[in-house]
C-alpha positions as CSV (number, residue, x, y, z in Angstrom):
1,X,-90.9,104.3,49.9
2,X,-93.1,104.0,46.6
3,X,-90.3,103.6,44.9
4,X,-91.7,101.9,41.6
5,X,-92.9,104.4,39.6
6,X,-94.4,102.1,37.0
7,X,-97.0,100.7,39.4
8,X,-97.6,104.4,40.1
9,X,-98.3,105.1,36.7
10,X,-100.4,101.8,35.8
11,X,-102.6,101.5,39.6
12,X,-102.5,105.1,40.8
13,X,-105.6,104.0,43.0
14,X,-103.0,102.2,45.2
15,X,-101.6,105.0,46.1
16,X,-104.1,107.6,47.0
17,X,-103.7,109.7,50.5
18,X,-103.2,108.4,53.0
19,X,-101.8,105.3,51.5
20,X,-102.2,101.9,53.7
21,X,-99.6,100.6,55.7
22,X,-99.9,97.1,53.7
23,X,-99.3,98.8,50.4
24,X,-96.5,100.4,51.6
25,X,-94.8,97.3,53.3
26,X,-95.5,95.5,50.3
27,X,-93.5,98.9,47.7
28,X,-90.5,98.9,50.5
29,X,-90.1,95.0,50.3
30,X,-90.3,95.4,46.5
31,X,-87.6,97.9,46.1
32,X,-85.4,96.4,49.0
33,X,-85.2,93.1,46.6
34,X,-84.4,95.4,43.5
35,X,-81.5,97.2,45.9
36,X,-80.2,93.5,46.8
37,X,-80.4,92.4,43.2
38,X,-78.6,95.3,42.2
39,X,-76.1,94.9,44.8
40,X,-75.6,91.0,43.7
41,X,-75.0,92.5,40.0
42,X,-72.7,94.6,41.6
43,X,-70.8,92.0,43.7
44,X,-70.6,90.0,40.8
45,X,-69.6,92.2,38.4
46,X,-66.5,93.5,40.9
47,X,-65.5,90.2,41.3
48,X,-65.3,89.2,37.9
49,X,-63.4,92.5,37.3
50,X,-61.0,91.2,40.3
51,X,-60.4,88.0,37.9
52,X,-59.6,90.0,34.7
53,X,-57.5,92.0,36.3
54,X,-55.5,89.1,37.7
55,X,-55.3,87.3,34.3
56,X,-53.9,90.7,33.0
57,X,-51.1,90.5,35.9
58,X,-50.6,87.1,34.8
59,X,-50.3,88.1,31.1
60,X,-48.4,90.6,32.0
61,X,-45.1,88.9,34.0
62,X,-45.8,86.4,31.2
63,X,-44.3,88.7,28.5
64,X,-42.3,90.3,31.0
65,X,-40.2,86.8,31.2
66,X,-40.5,86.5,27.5
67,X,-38.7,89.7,27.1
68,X,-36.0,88.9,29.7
69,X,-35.3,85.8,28.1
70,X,-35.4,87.9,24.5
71,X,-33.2,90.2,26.1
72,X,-30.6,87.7,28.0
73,X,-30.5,85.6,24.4
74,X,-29.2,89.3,22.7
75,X,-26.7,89.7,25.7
76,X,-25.2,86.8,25.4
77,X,-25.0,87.0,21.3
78,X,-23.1,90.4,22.1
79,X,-21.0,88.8,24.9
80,X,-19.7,86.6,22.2
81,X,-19.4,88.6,19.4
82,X,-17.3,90.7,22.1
83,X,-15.1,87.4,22.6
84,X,-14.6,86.9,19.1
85,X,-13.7,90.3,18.5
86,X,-11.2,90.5,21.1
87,X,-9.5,87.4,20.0
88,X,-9.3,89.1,16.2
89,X,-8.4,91.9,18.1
90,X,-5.1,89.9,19.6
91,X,-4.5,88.2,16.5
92,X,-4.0,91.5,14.8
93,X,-2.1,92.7,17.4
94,X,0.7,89.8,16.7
95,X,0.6,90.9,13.0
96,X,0.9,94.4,13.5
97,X,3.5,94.3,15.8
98,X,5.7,92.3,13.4
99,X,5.0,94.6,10.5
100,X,6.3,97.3,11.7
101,X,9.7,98.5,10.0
102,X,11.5,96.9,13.4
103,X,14.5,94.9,13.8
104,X,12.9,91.4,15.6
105,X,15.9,89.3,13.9
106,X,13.4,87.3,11.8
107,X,13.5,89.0,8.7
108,X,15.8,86.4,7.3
109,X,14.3,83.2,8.4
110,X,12.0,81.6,5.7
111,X,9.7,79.7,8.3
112,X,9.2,83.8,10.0
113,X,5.6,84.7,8.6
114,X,4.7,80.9,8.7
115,X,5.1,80.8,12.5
116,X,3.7,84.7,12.9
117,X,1.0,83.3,11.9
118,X,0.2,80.1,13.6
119,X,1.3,81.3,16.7
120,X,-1.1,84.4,16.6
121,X,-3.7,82.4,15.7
122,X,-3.0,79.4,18.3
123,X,-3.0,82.5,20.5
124,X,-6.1,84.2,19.8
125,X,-8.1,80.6,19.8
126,X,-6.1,79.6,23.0
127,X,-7.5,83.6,24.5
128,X,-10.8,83.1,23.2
129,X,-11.3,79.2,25.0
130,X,-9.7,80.7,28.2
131,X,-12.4,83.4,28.2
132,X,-14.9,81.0,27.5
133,X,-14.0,78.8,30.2
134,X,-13.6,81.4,32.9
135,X,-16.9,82.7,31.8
136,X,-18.4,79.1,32.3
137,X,-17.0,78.3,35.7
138,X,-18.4,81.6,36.6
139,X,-21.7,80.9,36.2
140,X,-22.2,84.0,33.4
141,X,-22.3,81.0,30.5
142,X,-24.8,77.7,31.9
143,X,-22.6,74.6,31.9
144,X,-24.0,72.4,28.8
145,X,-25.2,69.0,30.0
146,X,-24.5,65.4,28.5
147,X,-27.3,63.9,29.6
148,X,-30.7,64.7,28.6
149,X,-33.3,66.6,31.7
150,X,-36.0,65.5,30.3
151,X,-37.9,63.2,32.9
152,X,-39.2,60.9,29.9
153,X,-35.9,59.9,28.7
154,X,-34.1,58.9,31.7
């Protein structure tokens, strides 16, 4: 064994050939304890390395779900922007078609652009509530509740 050098260095009388068996029990039992303390500091230190690493995974799906949520909010800012533009879209459809050198039989009727108008844009806010209602019984839009979900206030 004589595994601590120190005590080698400091009583080398101990250790003179042939070395007694107490004095060799004695070094064993002393570098057995340093082996088990080491081995505590070991055990301890892997498991305190098992917690980081979990609070990391836990960090982690953290701003995982912050970023899906970042990333549905976006979607559905460009699923409406796509709504609105496709109602435009229609609106300018209605004009377009009626400014086209075509015969429609309205060109002499005074109330002509005056109705154009208010019936392309009826229609495109009548198109655009359609959408958003089909969109909401779908389930793609969450249905906005009345009453408050908050435990507190009920």
């Amino acid at each position: 064994a004589l595994m601590n050098l120190s005590r080698l260095l400091t009583h080398p009388e101990r250790f003179i050939q042939p070395v007694p068996q107490s004095v060799l029990e004695e070094e064993s039992d002393e570098s057995e304890l340093l082996l088990e303390s080491h081995l505590q500091t070991s055990l301890t230190l892997m498991n305190s390395l098992d917690l980081i690493q979990g609070q990391i995974d836990t960090a982690a799906e953290l701003v995982d779900q912050k970023l899906d949520s970042a990333r549905n909010k976006i979607l559905f800012a460009n699923m409406l922007i796509s709504v609105l533009s496709l109602c435009v879209a229609s609106v300018s459809l209605v004009g377009s078609l009626f400014g086209m050198n075509l015969l429609n039989y309205l060109e002499d009727d005074p109330n002509a652009f005056r109705q154009v108008t208010y019936g392309g844009l009826a229609g495109g806010v009548a198109l655009g509530m359609l959408i958003m209602l089909v969109l909401i019984y779908s389930g793609t839009i969450p249905r906005f509740r009345l009453t408050s979900s908050d435990p507190a206030n009920l």
